[in-house]
N, C-alpha and C positions, 0 to 999 in steps of 0.2 A: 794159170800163171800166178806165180807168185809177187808181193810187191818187192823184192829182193829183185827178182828178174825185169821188172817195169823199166826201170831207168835205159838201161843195155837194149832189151828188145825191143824196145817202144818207142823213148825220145833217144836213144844212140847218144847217149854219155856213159861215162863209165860214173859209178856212185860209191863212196869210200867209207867206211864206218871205220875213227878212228878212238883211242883213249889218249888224250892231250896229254903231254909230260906236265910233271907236279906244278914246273916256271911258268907252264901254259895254264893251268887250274884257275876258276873262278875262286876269287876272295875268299877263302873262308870252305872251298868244298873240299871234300875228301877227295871227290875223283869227276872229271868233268870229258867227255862226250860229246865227238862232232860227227856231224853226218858231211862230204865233201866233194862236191863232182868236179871231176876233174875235166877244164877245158881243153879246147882245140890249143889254144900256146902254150900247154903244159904247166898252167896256176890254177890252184887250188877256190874252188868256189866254194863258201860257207852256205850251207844248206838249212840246218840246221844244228842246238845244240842243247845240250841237259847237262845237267847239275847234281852230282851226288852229295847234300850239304850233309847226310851222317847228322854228329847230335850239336854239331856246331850253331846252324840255325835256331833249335831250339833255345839252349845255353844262352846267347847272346840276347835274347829277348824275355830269361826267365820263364820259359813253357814247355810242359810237359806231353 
């Protein structure tokens, strides 16, 4: 079993891998990353989430 399949076959949610629009992006990231299961009343649960900061991070603190 895959951990792709876990959510569905296991705990009977369905589990959502999204790419946020740019309005939705953390501060400063190039591209930001949700994971999202979706409940019984049909909203959105945040699961998890990541951060593509690119060389933004760096830049802002002088490091290479």
């Amino acid at each position: 079993m895959s951990i792709q399949n876990l959510p569905m076959s296991t705990l009977q949610y369905l589990l959502l891998q999204v790419e946020n629009q740019k309005q939705r992006h953390f501060a400063g990231a190039d591209r930001t990353y949700t994971i999202e299961a979706m409940m019984g009343d049909r909203k959105a649960l945040q699961a998890g989430t990541s951060h593509n900061l690119g060389q933004n991070f760096s830049r802002a603190f002088g490091t290479q």
